[in-house]
C-alpha positions in Angstrom: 107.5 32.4 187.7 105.1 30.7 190.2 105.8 31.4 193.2 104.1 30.1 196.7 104.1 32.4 199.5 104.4 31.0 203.1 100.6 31.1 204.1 99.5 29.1 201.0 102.5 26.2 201.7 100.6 26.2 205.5 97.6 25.5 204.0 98.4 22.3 201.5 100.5 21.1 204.0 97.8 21.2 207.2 95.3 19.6 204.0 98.0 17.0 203.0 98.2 16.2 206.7 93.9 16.1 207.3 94.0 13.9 204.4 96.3 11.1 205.7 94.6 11.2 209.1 91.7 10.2 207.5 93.3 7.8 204.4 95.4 5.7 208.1 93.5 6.1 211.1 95.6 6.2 214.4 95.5 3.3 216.4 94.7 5.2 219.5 91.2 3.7 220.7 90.8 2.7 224.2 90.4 -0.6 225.4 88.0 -2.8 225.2 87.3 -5.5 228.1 86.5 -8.8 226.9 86.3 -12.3 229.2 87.8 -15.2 228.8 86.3 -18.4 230.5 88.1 -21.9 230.9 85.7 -24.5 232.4 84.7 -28.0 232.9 83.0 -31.1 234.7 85.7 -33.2 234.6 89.0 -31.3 235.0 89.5 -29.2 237.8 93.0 -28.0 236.7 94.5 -26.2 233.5 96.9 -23.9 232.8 96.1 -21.0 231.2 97.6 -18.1 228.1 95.5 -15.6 227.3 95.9 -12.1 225.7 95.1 -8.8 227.7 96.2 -5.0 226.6 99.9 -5.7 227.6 100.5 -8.8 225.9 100.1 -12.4 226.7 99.7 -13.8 230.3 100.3 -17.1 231.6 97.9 -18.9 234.9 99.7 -22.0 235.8 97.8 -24.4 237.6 94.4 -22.1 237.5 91.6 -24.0 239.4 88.2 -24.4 236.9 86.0 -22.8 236.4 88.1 -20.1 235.9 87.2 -16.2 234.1 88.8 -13.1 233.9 87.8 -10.0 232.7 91.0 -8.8 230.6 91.5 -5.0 228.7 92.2 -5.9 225.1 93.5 -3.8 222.2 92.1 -5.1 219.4 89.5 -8.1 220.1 88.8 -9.0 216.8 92.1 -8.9 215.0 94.2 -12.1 214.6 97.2 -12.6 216.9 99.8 -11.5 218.3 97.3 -8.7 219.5 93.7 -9.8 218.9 92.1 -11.5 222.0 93.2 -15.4 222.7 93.0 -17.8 225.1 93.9 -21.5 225.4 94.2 -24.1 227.8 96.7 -27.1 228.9 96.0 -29.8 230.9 97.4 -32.6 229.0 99.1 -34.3 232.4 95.1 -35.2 233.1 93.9 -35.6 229.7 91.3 -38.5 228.5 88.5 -39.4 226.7 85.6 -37.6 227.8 87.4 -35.0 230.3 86.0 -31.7 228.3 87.2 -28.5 228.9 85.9 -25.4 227.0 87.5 -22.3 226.4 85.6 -19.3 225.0 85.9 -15.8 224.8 82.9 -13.6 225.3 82.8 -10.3 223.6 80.2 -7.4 224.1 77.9 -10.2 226.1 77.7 -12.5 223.2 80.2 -15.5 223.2 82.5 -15.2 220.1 84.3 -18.4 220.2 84.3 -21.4 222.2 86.5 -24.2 221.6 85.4 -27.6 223.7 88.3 -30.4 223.1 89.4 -33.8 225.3 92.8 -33.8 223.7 94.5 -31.7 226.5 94.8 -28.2 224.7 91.9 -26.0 223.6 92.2 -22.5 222.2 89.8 -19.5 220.8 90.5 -16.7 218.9 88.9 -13.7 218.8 89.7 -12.9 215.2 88.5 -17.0 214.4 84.7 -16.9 215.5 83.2 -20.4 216.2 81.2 -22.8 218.6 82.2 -26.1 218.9 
């Protein structure tokens, strides 16, 4: 009869365990900070969403240029979580009234988005210039 005394069932199971901890990493990294930037030459007032740590904030009536520096979980990763910002300021919208939005990452700009429509947005997990 096999038989598996206590010490041996310790040992697969703490294995078992090491195993999955590699196989699914834990989410537990810290924070990275990343900035978002809203400007323009021709608009001087937007309102704002963006994405920090804690989930998604909301500037209304932010004066432009405007930047923040914002925690974020996961930068790169689509939303609800990755990093995001977009802009509004369709009450003032036109031909040739620009605004950019962009989101800079580790100093290097990882999306920038630069409309006339009256809403602009960036993703961090959608890299592009425009």
């Amino acid at each position: 009869m096999n038989r598996v005394t206590r010490g041996q069932c310790g040992a697969v199971i703490c294995a078992a365990v090491n195993i999955a901890a590699f196989a699914h990493p834990g989410s537990a990294a810290a924070d990275e900070v990343v900035t978002y930037e809203v400007v323009s030459d021709t608009v001087a007032v937007a309102n704002i969403e963006y994405q920090d740590a804690t989930g998604r904030r909301t500037v209304e009536g932010a004066t432009l240029p405007w930047r923040i520096d914002a925690p974020a979980r996961a930068v790169l990763d689509p939303p609800p979580m990755g990093s995001q910002v977009r802009a509004d300021w369709r009450p003032s919208a036109a031909p040739t009234r620009w605004v950019s939005v962009r989101i800079v990452y580790r100093g290097k700009v990882i999306c920038q988005n630069t409309l006339d429509v009256g809403d602009a947005a960036c993703y961090g997990a959608t890299p592009r210039i425009t």
